[in-house]
C-alpha positions as CSV (number, residue, x, y, z in Angstrom):
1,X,-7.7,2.2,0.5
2,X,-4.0,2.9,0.3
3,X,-2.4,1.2,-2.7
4,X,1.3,2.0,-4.1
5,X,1.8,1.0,-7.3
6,X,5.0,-0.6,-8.8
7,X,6.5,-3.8,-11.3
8,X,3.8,-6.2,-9.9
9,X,1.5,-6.3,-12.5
10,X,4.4,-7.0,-14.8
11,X,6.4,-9.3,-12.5
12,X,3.3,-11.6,-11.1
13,X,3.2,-14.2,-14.1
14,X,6.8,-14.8,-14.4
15,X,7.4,-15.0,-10.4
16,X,4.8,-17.2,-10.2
17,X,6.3,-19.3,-12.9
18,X,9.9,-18.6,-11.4
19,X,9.0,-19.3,-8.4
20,X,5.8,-21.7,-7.9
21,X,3.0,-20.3,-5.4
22,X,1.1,-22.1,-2.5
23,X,-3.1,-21.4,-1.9
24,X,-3.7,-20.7,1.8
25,X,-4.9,-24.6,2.0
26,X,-1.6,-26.0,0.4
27,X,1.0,-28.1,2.0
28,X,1.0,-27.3,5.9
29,X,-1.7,-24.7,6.5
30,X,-4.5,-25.0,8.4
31,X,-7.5,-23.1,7.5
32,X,-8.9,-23.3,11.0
33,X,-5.9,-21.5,13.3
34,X,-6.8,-18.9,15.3
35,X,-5.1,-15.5,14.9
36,X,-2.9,-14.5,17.8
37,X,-3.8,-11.4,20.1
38,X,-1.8,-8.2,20.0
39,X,0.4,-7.7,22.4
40,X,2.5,-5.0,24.2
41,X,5.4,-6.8,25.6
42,X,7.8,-8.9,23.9
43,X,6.1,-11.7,22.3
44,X,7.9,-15.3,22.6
45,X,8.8,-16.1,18.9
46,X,9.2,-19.5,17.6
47,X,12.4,-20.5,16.4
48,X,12.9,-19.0,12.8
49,X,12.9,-21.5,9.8
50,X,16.2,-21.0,6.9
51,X,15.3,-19.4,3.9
52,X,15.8,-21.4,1.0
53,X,17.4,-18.5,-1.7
54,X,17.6,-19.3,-5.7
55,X,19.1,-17.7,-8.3
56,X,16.3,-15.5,-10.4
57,X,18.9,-13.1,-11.8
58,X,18.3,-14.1,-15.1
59,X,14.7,-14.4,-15.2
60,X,14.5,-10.6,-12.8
61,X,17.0,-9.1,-15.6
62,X,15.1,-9.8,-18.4
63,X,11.8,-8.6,-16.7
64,X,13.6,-4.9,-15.9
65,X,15.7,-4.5,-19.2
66,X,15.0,-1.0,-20.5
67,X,13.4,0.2,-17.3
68,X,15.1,3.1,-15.8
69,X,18.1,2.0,-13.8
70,X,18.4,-1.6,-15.1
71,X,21.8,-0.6,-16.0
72,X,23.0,-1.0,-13.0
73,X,25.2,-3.9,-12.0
74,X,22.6,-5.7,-9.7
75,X,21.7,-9.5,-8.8
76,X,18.7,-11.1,-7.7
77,X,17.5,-13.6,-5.8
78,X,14.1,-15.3,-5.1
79,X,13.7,-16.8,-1.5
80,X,11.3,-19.2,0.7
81,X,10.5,-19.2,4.3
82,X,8.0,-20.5,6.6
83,X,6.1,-18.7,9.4
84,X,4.0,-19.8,11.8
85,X,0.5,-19.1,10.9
86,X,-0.3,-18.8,14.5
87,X,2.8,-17.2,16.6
88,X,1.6,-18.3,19.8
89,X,1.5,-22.1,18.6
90,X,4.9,-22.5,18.2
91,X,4.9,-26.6,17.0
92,X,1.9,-25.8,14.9
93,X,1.3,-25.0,10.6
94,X,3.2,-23.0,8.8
95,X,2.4,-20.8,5.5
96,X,5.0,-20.1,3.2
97,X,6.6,-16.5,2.6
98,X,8.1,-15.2,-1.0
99,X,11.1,-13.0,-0.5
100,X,13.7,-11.5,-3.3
101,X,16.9,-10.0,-2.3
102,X,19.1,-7.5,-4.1
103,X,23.0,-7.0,-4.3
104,X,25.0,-4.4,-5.7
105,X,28.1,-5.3,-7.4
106,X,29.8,-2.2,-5.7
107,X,28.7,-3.4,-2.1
108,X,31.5,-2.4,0.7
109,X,31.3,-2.5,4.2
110,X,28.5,-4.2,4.5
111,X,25.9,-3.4,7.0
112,X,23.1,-6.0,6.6
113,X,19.7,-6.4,5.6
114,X,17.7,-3.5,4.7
115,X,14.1,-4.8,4.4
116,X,11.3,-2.9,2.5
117,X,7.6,-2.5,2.8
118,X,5.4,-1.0,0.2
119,X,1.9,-0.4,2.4
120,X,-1.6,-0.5,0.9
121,X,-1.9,-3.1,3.0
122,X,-2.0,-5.4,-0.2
123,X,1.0,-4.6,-2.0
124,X,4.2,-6.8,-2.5
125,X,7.1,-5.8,-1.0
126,X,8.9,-8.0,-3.2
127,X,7.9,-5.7,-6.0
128,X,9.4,-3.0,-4.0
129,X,12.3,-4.2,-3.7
130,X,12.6,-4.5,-7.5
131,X,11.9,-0.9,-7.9
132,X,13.9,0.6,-5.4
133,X,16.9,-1.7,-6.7
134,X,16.4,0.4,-9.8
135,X,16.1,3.7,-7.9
136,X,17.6,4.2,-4.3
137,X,20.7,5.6,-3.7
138,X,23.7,3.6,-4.1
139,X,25.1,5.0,-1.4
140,X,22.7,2.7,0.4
141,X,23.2,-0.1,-1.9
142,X,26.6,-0.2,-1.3
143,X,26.1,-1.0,2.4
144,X,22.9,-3.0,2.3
145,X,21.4,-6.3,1.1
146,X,17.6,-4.8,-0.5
147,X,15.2,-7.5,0.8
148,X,11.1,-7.1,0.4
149,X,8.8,-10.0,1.3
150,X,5.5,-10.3,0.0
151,X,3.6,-10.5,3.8
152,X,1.0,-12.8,4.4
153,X,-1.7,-12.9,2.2
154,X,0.1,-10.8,0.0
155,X,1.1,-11.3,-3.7
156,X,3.1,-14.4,-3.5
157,X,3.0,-15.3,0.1
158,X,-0.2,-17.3,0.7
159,X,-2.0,-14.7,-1.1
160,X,-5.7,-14.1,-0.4
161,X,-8.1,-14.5,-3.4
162,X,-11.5,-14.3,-2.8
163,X,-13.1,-11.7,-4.6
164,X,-13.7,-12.5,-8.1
165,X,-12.6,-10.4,-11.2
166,X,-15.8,-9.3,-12.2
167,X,-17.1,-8.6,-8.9
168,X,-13.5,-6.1,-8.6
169,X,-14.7,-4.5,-12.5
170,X,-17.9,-3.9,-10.8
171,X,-16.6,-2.5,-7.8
172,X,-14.3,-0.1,-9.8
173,X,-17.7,1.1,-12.3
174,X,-20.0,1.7,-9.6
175,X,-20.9,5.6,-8.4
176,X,-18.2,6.8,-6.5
177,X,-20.1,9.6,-4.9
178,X,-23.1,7.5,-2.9
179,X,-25.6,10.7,-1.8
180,X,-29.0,8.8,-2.6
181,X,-30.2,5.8,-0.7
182,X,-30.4,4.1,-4.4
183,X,-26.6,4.8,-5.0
184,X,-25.6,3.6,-1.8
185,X,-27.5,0.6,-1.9
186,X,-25.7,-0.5,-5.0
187,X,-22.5,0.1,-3.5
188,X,-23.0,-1.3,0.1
189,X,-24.3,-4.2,-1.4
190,X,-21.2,-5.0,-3.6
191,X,-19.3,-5.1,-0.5
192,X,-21.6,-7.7,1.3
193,X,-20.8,-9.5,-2.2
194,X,-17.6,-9.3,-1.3
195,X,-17.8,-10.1,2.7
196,X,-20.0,-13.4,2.0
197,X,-17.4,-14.5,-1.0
198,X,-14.5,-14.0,1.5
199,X,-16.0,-15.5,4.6
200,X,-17.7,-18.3,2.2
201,X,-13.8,-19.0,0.9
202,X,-12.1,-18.6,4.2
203,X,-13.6,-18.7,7.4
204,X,-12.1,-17.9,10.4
205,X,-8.8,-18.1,8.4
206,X,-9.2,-14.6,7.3
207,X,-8.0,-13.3,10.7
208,X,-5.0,-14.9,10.3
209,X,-3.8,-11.9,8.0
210,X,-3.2,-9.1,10.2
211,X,-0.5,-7.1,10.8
212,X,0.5,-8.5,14.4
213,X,1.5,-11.7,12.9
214,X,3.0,-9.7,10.0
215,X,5.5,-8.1,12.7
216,X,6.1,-10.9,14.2
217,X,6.7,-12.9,10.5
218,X,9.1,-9.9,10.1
219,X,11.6,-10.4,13.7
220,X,11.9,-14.2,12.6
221,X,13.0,-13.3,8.8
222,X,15.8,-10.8,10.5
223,X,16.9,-13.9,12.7
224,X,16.6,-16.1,9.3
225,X,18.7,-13.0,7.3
226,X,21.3,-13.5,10.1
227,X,20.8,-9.8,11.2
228,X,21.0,-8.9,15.0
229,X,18.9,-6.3,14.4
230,X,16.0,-4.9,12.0
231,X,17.1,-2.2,9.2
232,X,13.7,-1.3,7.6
233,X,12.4,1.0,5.2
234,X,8.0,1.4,5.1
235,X,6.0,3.4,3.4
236,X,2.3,4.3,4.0
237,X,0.6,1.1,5.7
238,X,4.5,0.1,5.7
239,X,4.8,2.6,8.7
240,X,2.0,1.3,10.8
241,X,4.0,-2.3,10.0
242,X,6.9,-0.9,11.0
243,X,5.6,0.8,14.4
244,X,3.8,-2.3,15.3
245,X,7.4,-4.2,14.7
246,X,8.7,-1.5,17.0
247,X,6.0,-1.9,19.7
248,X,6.3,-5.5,19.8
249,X,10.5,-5.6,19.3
250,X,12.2,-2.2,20.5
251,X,15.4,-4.1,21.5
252,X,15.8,-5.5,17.6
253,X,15.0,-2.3,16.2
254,X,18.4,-0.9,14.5
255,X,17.0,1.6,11.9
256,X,13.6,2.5,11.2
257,X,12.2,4.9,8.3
258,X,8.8,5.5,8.1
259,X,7.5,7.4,5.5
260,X,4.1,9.2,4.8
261,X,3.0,7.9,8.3
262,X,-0.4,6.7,8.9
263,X,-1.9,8.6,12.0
264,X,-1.9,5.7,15.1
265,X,-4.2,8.3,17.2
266,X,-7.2,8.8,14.2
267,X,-10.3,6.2,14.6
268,X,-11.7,4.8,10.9
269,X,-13.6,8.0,10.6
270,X,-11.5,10.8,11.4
271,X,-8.7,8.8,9.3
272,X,-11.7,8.1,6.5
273,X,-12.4,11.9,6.3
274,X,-8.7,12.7,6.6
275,X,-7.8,11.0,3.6
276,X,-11.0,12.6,1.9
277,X,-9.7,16.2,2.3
278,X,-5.9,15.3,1.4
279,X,-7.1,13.9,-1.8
280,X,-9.3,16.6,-2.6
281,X,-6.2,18.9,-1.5
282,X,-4.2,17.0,-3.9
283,X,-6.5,17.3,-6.8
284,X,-6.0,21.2,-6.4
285,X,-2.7,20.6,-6.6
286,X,-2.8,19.1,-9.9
287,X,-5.0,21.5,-11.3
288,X,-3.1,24.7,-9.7
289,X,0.0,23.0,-11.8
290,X,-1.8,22.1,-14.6
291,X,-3.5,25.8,-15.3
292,X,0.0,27.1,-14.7
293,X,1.4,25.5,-17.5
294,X,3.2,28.0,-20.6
295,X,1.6,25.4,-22.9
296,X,-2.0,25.8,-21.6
297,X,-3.8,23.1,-19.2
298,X,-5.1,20.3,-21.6
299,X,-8.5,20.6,-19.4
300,X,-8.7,24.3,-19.4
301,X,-9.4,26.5,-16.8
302,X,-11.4,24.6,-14.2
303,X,-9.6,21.4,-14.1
304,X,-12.3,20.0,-11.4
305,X,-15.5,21.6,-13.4
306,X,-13.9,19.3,-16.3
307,X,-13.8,16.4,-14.3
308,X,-17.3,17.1,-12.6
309,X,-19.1,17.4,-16.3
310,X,-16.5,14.3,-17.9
311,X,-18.0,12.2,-14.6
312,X,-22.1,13.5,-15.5
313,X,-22.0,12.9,-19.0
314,X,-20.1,9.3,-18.6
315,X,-22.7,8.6,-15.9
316,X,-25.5,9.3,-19.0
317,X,-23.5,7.3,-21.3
318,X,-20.2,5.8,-20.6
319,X,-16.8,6.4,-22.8
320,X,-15.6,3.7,-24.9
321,X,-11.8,2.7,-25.0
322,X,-9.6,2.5,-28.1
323,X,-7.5,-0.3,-27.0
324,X,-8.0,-3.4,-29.5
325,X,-10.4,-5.9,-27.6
326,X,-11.4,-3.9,-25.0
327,X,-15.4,-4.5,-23.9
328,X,-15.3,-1.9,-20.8
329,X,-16.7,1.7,-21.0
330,X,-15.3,4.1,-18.2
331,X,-18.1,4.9,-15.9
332,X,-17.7,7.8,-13.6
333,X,-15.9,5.3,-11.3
334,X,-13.6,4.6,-13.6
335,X,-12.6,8.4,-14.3
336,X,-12.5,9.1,-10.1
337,X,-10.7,6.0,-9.7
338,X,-8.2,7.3,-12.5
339,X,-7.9,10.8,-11.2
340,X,-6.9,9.4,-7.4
341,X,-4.1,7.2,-8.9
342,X,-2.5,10.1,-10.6
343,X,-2.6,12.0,-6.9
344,X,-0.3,9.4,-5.9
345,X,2.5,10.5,-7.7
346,X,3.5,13.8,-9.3
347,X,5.0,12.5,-12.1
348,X,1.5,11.1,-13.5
349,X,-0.4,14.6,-13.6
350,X,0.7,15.5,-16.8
351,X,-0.7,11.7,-17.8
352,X,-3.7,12.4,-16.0
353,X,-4.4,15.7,-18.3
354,X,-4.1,14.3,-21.2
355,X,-6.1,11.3,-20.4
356,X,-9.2,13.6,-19.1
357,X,-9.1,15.5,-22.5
358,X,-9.0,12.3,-24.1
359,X,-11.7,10.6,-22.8
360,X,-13.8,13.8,-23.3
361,X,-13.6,13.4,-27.1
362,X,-14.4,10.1,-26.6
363,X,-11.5,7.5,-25.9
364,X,-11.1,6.2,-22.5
365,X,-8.3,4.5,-22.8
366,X,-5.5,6.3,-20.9
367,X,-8.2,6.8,-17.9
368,X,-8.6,2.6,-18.1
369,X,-4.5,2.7,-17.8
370,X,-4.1,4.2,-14.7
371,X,-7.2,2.8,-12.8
372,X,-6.3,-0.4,-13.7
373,X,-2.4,0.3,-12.9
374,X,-3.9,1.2,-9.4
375,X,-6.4,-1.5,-8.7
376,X,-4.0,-4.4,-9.7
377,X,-6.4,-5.3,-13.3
378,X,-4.0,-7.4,-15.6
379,X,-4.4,-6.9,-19.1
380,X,-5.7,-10.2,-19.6
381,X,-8.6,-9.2,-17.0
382,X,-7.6,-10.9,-13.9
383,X,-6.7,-9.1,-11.0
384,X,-3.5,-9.7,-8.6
385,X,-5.2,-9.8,-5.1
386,X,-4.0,-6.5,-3.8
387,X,-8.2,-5.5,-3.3
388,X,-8.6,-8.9,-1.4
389,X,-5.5,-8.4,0.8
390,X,-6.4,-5.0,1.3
391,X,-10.2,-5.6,3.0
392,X,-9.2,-8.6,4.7
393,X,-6.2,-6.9,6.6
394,X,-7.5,-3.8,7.1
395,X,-10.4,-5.4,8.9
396,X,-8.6,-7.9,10.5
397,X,-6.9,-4.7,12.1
398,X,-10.0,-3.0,13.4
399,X,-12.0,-3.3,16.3
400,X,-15.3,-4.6,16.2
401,X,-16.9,-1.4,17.8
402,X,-15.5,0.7,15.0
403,X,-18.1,-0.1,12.4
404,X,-21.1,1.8,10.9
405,X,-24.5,1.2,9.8
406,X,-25.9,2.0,6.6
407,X,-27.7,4.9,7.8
408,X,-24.7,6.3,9.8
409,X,-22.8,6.1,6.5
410,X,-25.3,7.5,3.9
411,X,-25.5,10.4,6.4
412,X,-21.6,11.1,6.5
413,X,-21.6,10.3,2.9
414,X,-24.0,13.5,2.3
415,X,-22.5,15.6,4.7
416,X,-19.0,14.9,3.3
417,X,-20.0,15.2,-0.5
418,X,-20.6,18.9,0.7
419,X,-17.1,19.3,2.1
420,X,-15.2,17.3,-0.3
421,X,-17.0,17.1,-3.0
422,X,-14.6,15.0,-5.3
423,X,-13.7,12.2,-2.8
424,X,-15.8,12.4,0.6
425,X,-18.8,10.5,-0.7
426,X,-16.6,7.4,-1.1
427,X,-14.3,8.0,2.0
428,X,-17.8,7.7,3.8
429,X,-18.9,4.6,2.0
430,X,-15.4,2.4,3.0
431,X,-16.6,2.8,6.7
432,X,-19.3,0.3,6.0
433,X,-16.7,-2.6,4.5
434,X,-15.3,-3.9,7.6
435,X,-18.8,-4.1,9.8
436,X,-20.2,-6.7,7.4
437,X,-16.8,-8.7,7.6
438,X,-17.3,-11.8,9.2
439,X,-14.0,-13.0,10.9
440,X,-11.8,-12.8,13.9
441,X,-10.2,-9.5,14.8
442,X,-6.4,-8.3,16.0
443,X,-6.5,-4.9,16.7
444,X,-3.1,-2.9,16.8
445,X,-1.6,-2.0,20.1
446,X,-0.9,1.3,20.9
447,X,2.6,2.3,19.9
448,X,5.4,4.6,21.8
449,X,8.2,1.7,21.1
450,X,9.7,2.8,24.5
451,X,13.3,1.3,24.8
452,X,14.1,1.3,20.9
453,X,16.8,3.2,18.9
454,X,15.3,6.2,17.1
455,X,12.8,6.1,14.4
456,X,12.8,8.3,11.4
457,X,9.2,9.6,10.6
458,X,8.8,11.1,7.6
459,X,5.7,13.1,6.4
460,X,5.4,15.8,3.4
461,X,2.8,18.8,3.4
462,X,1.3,17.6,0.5
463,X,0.9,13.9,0.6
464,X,-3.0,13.3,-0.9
465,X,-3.1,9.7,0.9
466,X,-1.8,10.1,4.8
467,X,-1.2,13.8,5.1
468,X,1.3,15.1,7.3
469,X,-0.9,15.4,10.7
470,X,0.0,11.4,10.6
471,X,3.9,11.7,10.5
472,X,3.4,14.6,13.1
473,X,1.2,12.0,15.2
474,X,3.9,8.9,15.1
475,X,6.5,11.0,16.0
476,X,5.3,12.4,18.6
477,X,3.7,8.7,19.9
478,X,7.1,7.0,19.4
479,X,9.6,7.2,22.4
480,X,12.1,8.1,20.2
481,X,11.0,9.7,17.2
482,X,12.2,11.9,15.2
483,X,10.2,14.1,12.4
484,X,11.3,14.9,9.2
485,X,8.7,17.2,7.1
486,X,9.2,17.8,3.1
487,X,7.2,20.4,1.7
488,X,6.5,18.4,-1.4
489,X,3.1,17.2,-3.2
490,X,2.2,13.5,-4.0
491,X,2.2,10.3,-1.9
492,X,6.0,9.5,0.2
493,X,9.2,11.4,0.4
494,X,12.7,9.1,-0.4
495,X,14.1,9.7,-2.0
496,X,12.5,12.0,-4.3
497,X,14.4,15.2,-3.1
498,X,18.1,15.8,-2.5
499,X,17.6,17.2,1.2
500,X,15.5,14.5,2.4
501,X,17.6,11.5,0.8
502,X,20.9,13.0,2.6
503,X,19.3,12.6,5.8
504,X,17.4,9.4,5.6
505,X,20.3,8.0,4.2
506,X,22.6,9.1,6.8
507,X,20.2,7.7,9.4
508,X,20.2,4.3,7.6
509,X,24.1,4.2,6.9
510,X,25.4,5.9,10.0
511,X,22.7,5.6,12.8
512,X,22.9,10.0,12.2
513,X,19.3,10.8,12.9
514,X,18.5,14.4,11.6
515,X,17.0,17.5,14.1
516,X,13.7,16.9,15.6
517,X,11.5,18.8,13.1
518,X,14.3,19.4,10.3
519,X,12.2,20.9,7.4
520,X,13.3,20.2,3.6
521,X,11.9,22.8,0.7
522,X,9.4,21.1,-2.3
C-alpha cells in the first residue's frame, strides 16, 4: 500500500460541507457500466463537460491559517466536472469529479494548468494541491494555475466506501508479521471481509475505478482547463497515472514530472518484495540517524531490537493511549503500522522516537497519531476511504493471472520474514488481496510514450516506498525519458532539495530538461 499523507483528514468535513458530495449511485451513474479496456493508441475521448468553479477562498483560508505558508497571497477555488464513467460510451452516465484550483497573487506570464497527483492510489489530489499551494516554489506559482482533482473513487469524486470503520481498526490491530498458518488465517480472512463487503456494495461497478479511465478523466479536464496540452506533477502511484496518461496521450503531453517512480517492468511480487526491503532499508536509516544523535537516541542503541521487544510485549498485552476518550490499545500492528508512516518522511523520525519510548512506558498515544495520520482514521473514528480506494484500484489494475493462493503466500511470507524481518511478512500477505476481489479488471498497458515531449523521472537512493530501481525502470521504458536521481532518504524528491527543485522547475517553466542521469547530493 502506498499512501501520502497531507490536509485531508482535516479538510474532508468542511469540503464536504463546502462543496456537497455525490455516492457512486447518485444523480447520473450507473452502477452496472462496464469498465473500458486499456488501450495503446489514442483513445477517442468524448467531448469534455465545463467545469463549474466556486469561490472557497474563504472557507480554504480559514482551514490553512497558521499552517506553514498560509501567508502567502493565495486564492482558492472549488470545482465540478463530469466524466464519462465508461469512455468508450460516449452518450452514456456520468460521475462527478471534485477539483480545487490555486492562484498566486504574483502570477506573470502565465503558462497554464499545472495539475497534481498525490498516488497511494487513494489519496486526493485536491489535498495536494492545498499543500503544495503552501509549499512549491513560487517561481512555479507565478507561472501556473495549481489544480489537483480528487480521481474517481477518490476522496470527493464518487468516492468508494465499502469497508466499514471497524473492519479498517481491525485491519490496522491485526499481526503484521503472518509466519503461522493461525496468523495468517486471521489476516487473509479480514481481507475476504473486505472483498465480499465491496463486491456485496458494488458489483461490477468496482472496475470502473481504474487508472485507464483515470487517464483518460485527466485529457478531458485539460480540454475543460482550456490547456492545449497537459502540465502535470505525480508522485508515487501519481507516476504510473502519469505514464499511463502519456501512453494513451503522447501528443498532449507538454510537461511531465514523475517522482519516486513506481517500477512499470516488476510483477506484484517482485514489486511486493521490493517495497519490503526499501522499507526495511529505511528503517535503518532512521535508526543510523537516530543513534547518531549528540543528545542520545530516545530508543537507545538498537533502535530495531526496541521495536522488536515494544511489538512482543504489546502482542502479550497491548498499550493503552493517554488521549481523553480513547478505547483502542496499540497492538503490534499498530506500532509497525506507525513506524512505516514515519519512513515516509524524514521530518517524522524524530516523532517516531519519541513515540516508541513513549509507548514503552506505557502511553501509546503518539504511535495512534501517526498510524491513524497514515491510514486516513478521523478523530471521531471514521475513516476517509483512502483504504477502500486503494484495494479497489489497485486490483482493478492487475491482471487476473497475478494472484496467489493462501499457501503460495504463507510460504513467501516465511521466507521473507527471514530476509526482511520488519516488513516482508506483510509485503507477502497483500499478494493475497486482489485474488479474492470479485470484479472486472483493466490492466495497464505497457508504457514507452513514443512520440511525446520528454518526461522527467525522478527517483532518490533512499526512498523506503518505490526505491530508485523504479525511476531507473520508467526512464529507461519511456521514449523520452529523462532520470534525475537524489541521493536523499524518505518517500519523493520536490522539492525538498535545492539541486533537484532548480531542475524540475526549469523543466516545468522552461521545457529545460536536465542531463540524462544528472545526480543531486542528500
Amino acid at each position: 500500500m502506498r499512501l501520502r499523507r497531507g490536509l485531508l483528514a482535516a479538510s474532508t468535513g468542511l469540503l464536504l460541507a463546502v462543496t456537497g458530495c455525490s455516492s457512486f449511485t447518485d444523480g447520473s451513474s450507473s452502477a452496472d457500466s462496464s469498465s473500458s479496456s486499456a488501450a495503446t493508441t489514442t483513445p477517442v475521448q468524448p467531448e469534455a463537460a465545463p467545469i463549474t468553479w466556486t469561490d472557497c477562498d474563504a472557507e480554504i483560508t480559514e482551514l490553512i491559517a497558521g499552517t506553514p505558508g498560509s501567508e502567502r497571497d493565495l486564492a482558492f477555488e472549488c470545482g465540478r466536472t463530469e466524466v464519462p464513467i465508461d469512455h468508450d460510451e460516449t452518450d452514456g452516465a456520468t460521475l462527478p469529479l471534485f477539483l480545487i484550483r490555486a492562484k498566486f497573487a504574483g502570477q506573470t506570464d502565465r503558462i497554464g494548468s499545472l495539475l497534481v497527483n498525490p498516488g497511494g492510489p487513494g489519496n486526493s489530489g485536491a489535498d495536494m494541491a492545498l499543500s503544495l499551494a503552501l509549499s512549491m516554489p513560487e517561481d512555479v506559482l507565478r507561472r501556473f494555475d495549481l489544480v489537483g482533482f480528487d480521481p474517481r473513487g477518490v476522496g470527493l469524486s464518487t468516492p468508494v466506501e465499502c469497508v466499514p470503520a471497524d473492519l479498517k481498526d481491525r485491519l490496522v490491530a491485526a499481526e503484521p508479521r503472518p509466519t503461522t498458518q493461525e496468523q495468517m488465517d486471521e489476516v487473509l480472512g479480514l481481507t475476504d471481509e473486505i472483498a465480499e463487503a465491496c463486491a456485496e456494495e458494488y458489483g461490477d461497478a468496482l472496475g470502473t475505478f481504474n487508472t485507464v479511465d483515470t487517464a483518460r478523466d485527466m485529457d478531458l479536464l485539460r480540454e475543460s482547463l482550456g490547456d492545449e496540452q497537459l502540465s502535470f506533477l505525480g508522485y508515487s502511484y501519481g507516476t504510473t497515472l502519469g505514464s499511463t496518461y502519456a501512453e494513451l496521450f503522447p501528443e498532449n503531453v507538454r510537461a511531465m514530472v514523475l517522482d519516486a517512480a513506481v517500477d512499470p517492468d516488476a510483477d506484484r511480487q517482485a514489486d511486493a518484495e521490493a517495497q519490503a526491503a526499501g522499507l526495511e532499508a529505511g528503517f535503518d536509516a532512521f535508526a543510523a540517524n537516530c543513534t547518531s544523535l549528540v543528545s542520545g537516541c530516545p530508543i537507545g542503541g538498537d533502535p530495531r531490537r526496541f521495536v522488536q521487544d515494544l511489538m512482543g510485549a504489546a502482542s502479550a498485552a497491548p498499550i493503552a493511549s493517554s488521549t481523553p476518550g480513547e478505547t483502542r490499545t496499540a497492538t503490534p500492528g499498530v506500532i509497525l503500522t506507525a513506524v512505516a508512516a514515519a519512513l515516509y518522511d524524514t521530518s517524522s523520525w524524530p516523532r517516531l522516537s519519541q513515540s516508541l519510548a513513549a509507548a514503552s512506558t506505557g502511553d501509546a498515544a503518539g504511535l495512534f497519531a501517526l498510524a491513524d495520520a497514515f491510514t486516513g482514521r478521523l478523530d471521531d473514528g471514521t475513516y476517509t476511504n483512502q483504504l477502500d480506494a486503494n484495494t479497489t484500484i489497485n486490483c482493478a489494475d492487475t491482471p487476473e493471472d497475478q494472484t496467489y493462493s493462501e499457501e503460495q503466500v504463507l510460504q513467501l511470507a516465511q521466507d521473507w520474514n527471514q530476509r526482511y524481518p520488519l516488513f516482508g511478512a506483510g509485503a507477502a500477505s497483500s499478494l493475497y488481496t486482489c485474488g479474492v476481489w470479485d470484479a472486472p479488471r483493466t490492466p495497464l498497458p505497457e508504457r514507452d510514450a513514443e512520440g511525446s515531449a520528454p518526461i522527467l523521472v525522478v527517483g532518490n537512493t533512499g526512498d523506503p516506498v518505490t526505491p530508485l530501481p523504479g525511476a531507473e525502470e520508467l526512464a529507461g521504458d519511456l521514449t523520452a525519458g529523462t532520470l534525475l536521481v537524489w541521493q536523499g532518504q524518505g518517500h519523493t524528491s520536490y522539492p525538498k532539495t535545492d539541486c533537484v527543485t532548480a531542475a524540475v522547475n526549469a523543466y516545468l517553466i522552461d521545457l529545460t530538461a536536465p542531463q540524462d542521469g544528472l545526480t543531486c547530493p542528500a
